[in-house]
N, C-alpha and C positions, 0 to 999 in steps of 0.2 A: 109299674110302668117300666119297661124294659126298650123299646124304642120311641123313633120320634112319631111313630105313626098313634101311639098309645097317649104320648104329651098332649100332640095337635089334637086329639079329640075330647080329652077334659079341656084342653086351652077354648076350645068351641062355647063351655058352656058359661065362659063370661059375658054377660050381655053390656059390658063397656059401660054399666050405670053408674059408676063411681063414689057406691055409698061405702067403700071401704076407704077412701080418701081421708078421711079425718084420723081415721084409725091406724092409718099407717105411721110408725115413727121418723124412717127414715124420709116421706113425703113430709109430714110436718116440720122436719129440720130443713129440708134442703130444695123445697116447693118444685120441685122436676117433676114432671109428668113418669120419667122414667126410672124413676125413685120411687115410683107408688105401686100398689101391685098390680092394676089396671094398665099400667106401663109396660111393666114386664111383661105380662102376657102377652102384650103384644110385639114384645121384642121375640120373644120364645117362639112366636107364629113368625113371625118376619125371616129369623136363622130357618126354621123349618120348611118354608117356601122359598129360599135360598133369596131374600130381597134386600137380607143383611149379612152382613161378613161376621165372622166369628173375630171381634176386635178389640182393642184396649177402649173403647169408650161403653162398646154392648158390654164387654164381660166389666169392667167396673158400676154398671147398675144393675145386673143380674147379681154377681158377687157383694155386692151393698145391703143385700136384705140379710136382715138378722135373724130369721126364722121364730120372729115373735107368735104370728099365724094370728092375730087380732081381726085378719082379712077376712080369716075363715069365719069366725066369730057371728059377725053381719051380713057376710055374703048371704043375700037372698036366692041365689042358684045354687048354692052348694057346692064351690070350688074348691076342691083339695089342695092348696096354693101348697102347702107346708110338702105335700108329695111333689108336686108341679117343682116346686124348687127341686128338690134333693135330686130329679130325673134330669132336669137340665144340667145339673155341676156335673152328672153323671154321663150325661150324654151329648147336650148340646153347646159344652163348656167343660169340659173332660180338664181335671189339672193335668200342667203341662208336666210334671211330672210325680210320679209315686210319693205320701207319707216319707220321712224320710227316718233312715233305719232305727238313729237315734231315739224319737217319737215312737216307731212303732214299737222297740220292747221297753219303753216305758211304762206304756201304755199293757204289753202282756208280761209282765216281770214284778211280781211287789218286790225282789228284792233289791234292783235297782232302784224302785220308786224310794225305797229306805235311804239309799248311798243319796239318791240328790235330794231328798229331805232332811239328811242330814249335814249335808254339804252346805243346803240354803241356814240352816240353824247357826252353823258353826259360822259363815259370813255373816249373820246377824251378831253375832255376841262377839265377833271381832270389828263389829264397829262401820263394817262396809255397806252396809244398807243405810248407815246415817253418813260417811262420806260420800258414796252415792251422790244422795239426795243432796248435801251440801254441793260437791262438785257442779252437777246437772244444772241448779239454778238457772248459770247464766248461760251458757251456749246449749246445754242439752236438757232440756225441760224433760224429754223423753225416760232420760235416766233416774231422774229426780221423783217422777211421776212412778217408776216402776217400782221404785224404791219403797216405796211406800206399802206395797203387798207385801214385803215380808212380814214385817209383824204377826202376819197370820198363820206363817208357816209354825205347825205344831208337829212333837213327837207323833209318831204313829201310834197306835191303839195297842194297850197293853192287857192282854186275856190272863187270868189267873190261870197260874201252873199247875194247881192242885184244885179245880173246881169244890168248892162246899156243898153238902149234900142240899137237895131243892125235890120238892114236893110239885110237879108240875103239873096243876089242875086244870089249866086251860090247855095243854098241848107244848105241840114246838115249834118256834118260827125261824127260820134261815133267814141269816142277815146277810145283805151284798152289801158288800165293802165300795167297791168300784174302785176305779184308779187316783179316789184325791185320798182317800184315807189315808197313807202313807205323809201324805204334805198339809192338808188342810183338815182332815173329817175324826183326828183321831178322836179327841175328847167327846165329841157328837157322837160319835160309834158305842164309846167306854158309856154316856149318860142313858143313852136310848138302850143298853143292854140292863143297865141298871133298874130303869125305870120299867123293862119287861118284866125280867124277875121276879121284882117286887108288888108285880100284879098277877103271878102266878103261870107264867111259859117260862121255858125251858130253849135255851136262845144258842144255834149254832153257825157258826162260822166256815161253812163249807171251804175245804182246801181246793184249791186251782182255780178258783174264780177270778176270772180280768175284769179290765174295762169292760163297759157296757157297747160300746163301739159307736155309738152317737158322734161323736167329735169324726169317724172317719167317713161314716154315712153319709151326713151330712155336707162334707167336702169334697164327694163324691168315691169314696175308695171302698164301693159297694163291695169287693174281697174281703178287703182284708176285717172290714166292720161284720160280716158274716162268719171269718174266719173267728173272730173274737166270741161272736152269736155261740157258735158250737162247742167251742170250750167251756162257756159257763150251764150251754146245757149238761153235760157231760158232768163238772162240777155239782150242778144242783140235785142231779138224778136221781140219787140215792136217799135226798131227802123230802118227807112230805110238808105239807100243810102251806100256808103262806110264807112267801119269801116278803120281806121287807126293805124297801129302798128309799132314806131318808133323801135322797135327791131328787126333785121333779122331774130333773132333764134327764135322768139316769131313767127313771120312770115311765116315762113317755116314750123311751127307745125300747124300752125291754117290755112294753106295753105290745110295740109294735113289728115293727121290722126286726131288733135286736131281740125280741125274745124265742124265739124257733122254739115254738111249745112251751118257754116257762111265764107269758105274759098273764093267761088268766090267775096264775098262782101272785102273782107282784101286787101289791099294795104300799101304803106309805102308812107312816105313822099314825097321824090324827083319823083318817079311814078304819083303822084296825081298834082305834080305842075311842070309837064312836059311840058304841053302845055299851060297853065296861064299866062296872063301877067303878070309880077311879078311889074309893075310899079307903082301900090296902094301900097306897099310897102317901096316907097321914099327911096330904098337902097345907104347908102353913097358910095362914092369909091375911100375911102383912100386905098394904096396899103396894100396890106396885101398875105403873101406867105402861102398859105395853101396846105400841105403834106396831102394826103388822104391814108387811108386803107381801102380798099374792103374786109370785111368781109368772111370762108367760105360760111357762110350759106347765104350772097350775092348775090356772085361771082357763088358757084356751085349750092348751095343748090333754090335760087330764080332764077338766070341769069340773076341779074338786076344791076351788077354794074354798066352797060353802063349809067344807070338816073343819078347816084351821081354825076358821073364826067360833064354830060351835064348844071347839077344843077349847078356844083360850078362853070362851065365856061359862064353861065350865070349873076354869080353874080359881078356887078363892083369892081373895083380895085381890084379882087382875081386873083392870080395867082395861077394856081394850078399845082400839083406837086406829081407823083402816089412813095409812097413808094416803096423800091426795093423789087421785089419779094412778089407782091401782091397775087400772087395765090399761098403762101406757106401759111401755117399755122401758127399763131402768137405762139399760146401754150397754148389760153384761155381756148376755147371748152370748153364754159360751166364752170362744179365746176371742172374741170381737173386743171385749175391752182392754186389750195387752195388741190389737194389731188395727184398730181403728181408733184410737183413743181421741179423735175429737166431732167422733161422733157418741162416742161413749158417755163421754163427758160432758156432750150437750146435752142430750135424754139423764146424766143423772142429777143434771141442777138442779132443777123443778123440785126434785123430790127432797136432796139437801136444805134447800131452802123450808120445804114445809115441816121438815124434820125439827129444823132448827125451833119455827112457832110453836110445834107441838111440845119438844120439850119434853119427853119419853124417858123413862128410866130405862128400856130396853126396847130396840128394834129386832123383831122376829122373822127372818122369812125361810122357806123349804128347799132352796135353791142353794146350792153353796157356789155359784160361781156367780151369782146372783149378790147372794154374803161378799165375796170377794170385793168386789166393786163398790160393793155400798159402804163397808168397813172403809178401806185407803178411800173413797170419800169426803167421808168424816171425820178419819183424821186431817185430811189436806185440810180441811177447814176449820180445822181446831176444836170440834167437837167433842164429846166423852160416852156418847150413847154406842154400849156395846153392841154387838150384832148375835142374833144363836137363832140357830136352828129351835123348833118347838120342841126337840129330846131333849135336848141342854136347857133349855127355860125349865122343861117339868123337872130336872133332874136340880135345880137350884132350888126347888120349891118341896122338896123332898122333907119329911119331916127327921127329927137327929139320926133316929137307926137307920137311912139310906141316906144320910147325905153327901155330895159325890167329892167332898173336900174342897181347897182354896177355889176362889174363883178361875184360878187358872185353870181348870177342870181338866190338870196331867193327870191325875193319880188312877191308877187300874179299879173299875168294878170289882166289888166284892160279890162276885154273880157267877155262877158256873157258865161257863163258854165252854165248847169242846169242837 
């Protein structure tokens, strides 16, 4: 969809029946008509027949949706709302000004992403993410509340220098990093390369690969997220077979728009070790009660929650256990929970609450911004239920000759990366 002439005629095939109204999170939080996606559409026609102003009250319920796409889901006409969107920030709601420089080579540079990961590290361990939070209390909840992400900030992924020789029976898969590995995704990176190897691929790490460019797409900065597109083709070129992306929302861009020819090669974990025997793996199976979250960008955006759950009932001594109301919206979406936070934070109550009943030895979900939210949830509320990704769970379950070390899961794979 590149103009308004292309919006206004998918906008046409809404027939205004409003079975996506229950489904919507942000209609269920805030019961506005123009909080639902029935709403919006029709705001998105109204700017397009000029019978609405491009204004602070349209653009705050156009800008309010989370891009969960649950819309899509039920819509019985077949509305591409999740494109519908991304074409109006693009076009009928253009930001009033560019990404800003900062962000952008955050975003194409791991080796800046390292200096502010380890800048965030180094203000943890002196103490300012718990002054923070103490100061914030009383006049700034805001700060208090942010405070609380740190914990998660982990060292970057650490590749052995001298790979050990590996017999690669199944082939070789290309791992994208993306732009959280640097701050959030290391130990998730280190266990899912761990847990390849030891089922027989041969796992590389293509140099020059950025972000995925979802985050600019999305916000409309259809450049520079194309720009981002190109370089990781360029990156991946050289190598074959499947590329692998433990992120859903990473997954779903490079699925799509962000892949410029590498989408059909992208897969996610539990997808790729679908039908593997998982028994080179020597999985223990102490019981262990694992609660899972299905991701949007999963659930609607992929359609693949059905792997995660087959994956984890696969795995010995796991029981597993689907959080309630899996196909609502946590309140992540992306940087939505660090710039709307009380809408975040209503959509993640429900699920804290049920958390709490169930009483889980580990919550799993595929999404790490998704993780984000739901981890500084749980501790706001004094919980202890860790959060992993399904690579970090199998890599815990690992029998002694692969085991990925402390629970703190720093320590580098014993695994050839090149």
């Amino acid at each position: 969809m590149t103009n308004s002439a292309d919006i206004l005629r998918d906008t046409d095939r809404c027939v205004k029946c409003g079975l996506c109204l229950p489904h919507c999170p942000t209609y269920q939080i805030n019961r506005n008509e123009g909080d639902s996606p029935r709403g919006r559409i029709t705001l998105m026609q109204g700017l397009m027949q000029g019978a609405l102003k491009d204004d602070a009250t349209v653009r705050r319920h156009l800008e309010g949706c989370l891009g969960c796409r649950a819309c899509e889901t039920v819509c019985p006409s077949g509305v591409p709302f999740g494109d519908l969107m991304d074409a109006t920030r693009r076009v009928l709601i253009p930001p009033p000004q560019p990404s800003g420089a900062i962000r952008g080579y955050l975003l194409s540079h791991s080796g800046a992403r390292r200096v502010a990961s380890g800048s965030l590290r180094l203000a943890r361990g002196m103490g300012l993410g718990w002054l923070a939070g103490h100061l914030g209390n009383a006049q700034r909840p805001g700060m208090a509340r942010n405070a609380t992400f740190l914990a998660d900030v982990t060292p970057p992924p650490r590749w052995p220098r001298t790979p050990s020789p590996v017999t690669a029976t199944r082939g070789t898969v290309s791992l994208f990093t993306g732009c959280t590995a640097e701050t959030f995704d290391g130990p998730t990176l280190e266990a899912a390369v761990q847990v390849l190897t030891r089922l027989g691929y041969e796992v590389v790490v293509p140099q020059g690969q950025v972000c995925c460019g979802a985050m600019d797409h999305h916000a409309g900065g259809v450049k520079d997220a194309a720009a981002l597109a190109r370089r990781n083709q360029a990156a991946f070129a050289g190598h074959e077979g499947p590329i692998l992306s433990l992120n859903s929302g990473c997954r779903v861009h490079l699925h799509g728009a962000g892949g410029d020819g590498l989408g059909a090669r992208v897969t996610g974990l539990c997808r790729l070790l679908a039908d593997l025997d998982l028994t080179p793996l020597q999985l223990v199976d102490t019981p262990l009660k694992v609660a899972f979250h299905t991701p949007c960008t999963l659930r609607h955006g992929l359609g693949e929650a059905d792997f995660m759950v087959a994956l984890l009932q696969r795995l010995p001594g796991v029981t597993d256990v689907a959080l309630p109301d899996n196909a609502f919206c946590c309140g992540g979406a992306g940087s939505r929970m660090l710039t709307d936070p009380r809408m975040a934070d209503q959509l993640l109550a429900p699920k804290l609450e049920a958390l709490e009943a169930l009483a889980p030895d580990v919550l799993v979900t595929a999404n790490v911004g998704c993780g984000l939210h739901l981890a500084a949830g749980i501790r706001r509320r004094g919980l202890t239920v860790p959060v992993l990704n399904p690579a970090r769970l199998m890599a815990t379950r690992l029998g002694p000759a692969a085991a990925i070390g402390p629970s703190s899961g720093h320590h580098p794979p014993q695994s050839p990366v090149r």
